[in-house]
C-alpha positions as CSV (number, residue, x, y, z in Angstrom):
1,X,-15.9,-33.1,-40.2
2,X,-15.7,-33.2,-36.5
3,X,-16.1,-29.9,-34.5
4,X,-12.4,-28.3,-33.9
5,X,-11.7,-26.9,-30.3
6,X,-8.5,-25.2,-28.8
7,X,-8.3,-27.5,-26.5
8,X,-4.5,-26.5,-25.8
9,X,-5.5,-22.6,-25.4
10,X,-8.3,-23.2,-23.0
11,X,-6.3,-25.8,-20.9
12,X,-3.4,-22.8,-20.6
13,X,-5.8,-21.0,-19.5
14,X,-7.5,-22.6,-16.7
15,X,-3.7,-23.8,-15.7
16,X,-3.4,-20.2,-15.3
17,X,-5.9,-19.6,-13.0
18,X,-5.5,-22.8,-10.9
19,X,-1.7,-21.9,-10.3
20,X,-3.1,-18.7,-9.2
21,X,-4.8,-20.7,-6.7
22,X,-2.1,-23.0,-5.2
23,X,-2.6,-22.8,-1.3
24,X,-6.1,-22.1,-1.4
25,X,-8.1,-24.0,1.0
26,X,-9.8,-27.2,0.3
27,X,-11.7,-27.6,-3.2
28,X,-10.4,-23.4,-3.7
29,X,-7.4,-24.8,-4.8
30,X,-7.9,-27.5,-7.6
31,X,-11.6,-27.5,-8.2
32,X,-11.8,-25.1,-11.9
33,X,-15.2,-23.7,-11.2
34,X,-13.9,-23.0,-7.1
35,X,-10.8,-21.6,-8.0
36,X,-11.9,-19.7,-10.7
37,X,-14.5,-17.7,-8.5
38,X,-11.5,-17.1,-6.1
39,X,-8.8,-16.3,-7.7
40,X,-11.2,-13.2,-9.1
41,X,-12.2,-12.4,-5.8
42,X,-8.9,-12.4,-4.5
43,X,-7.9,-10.4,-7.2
44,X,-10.6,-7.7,-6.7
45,X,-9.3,-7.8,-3.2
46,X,-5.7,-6.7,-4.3
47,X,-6.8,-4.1,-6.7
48,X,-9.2,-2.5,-3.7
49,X,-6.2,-3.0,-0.9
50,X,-3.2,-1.8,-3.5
51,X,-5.6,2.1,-2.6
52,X,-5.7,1.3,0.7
53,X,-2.3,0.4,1.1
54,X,-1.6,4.0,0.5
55,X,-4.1,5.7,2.7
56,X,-2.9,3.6,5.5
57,X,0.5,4.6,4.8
58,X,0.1,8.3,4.6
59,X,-2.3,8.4,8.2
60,X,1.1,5.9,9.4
61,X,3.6,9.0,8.2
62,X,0.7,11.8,10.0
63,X,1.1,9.9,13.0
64,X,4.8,9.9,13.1
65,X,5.2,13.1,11.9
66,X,2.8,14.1,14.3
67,X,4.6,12.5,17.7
68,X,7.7,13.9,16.4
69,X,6.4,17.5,15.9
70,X,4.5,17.5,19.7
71,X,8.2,16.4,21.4
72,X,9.7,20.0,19.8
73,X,6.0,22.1,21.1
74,X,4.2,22.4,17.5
75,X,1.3,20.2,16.5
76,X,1.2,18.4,13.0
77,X,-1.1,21.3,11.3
78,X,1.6,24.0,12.6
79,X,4.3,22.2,11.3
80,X,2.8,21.7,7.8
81,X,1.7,25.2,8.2
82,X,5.0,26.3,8.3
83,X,6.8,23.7,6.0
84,X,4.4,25.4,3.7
85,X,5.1,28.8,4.3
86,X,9.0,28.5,4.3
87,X,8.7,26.8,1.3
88,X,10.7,23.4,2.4
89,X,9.4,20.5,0.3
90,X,9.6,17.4,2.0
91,X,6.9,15.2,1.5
92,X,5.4,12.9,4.4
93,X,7.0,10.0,3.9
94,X,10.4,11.9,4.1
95,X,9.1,13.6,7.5
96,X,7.6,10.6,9.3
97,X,11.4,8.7,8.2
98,X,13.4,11.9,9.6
99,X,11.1,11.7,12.6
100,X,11.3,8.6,13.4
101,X,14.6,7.4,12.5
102,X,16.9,10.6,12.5
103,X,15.5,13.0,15.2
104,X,18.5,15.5,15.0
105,X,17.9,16.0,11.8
106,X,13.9,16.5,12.4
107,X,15.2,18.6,15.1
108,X,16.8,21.0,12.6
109,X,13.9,21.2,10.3
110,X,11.8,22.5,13.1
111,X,14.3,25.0,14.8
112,X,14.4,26.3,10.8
113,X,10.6,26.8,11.0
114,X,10.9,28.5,14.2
């Protein structure tokens, strides 16, 4: 009897990968063995960067936050200082928005913690 291979679940699977590859440069994109190595380097890349993408957002929001304290005469660490002593939970990301698109209303949180 001749040997039996899934030759149907294999094929799926390299498929898989190779649409994962579509725009790849040159052989990266329809050579299995090429595409294979990239597509898991690309996604080792994504895993890494999906952290990173939320360090470099929180320094974005400290920066923000930050400029908008310094135009009312606090620095960032005095104004989380106080946000913390008053007891007003508002996250970073809530800050650096009111700060950069609503400054009256960034405005009122400080003259509260003053």
């Amino acid at each position: 009897m001749p040997r039996s291979v899934n030759h149907v679940a294999s094929r799926a699977r390299r498929k898989k990968v190779l649409k994962k590859a579509k725009g790849y440069w040159g052989r990266g994109s329809n050579v299995w063995t090429v595409a294979k190595n990239k597509v898991e380097k690309g996604m080792q890349y994504a895993y890494r960067d999906r952290k990173a993408k939320k360090r470099e957002f929180r320094a974005l929001w400290i920066q923000r936050i930050n400029a908008g304290a310094r135009e009312h005469g606090m620095s960032y660490s005095q104004l989380m200082g106080a946000l913390k002593t008053a007891g007003i939970d508002l996250n970073r990301k809530v800050l650096a928005d009111l700060a950069m698109n609503h400054p009256d209303a960034f405005e009122a949180v400080v003259k509260q913690l003053k």
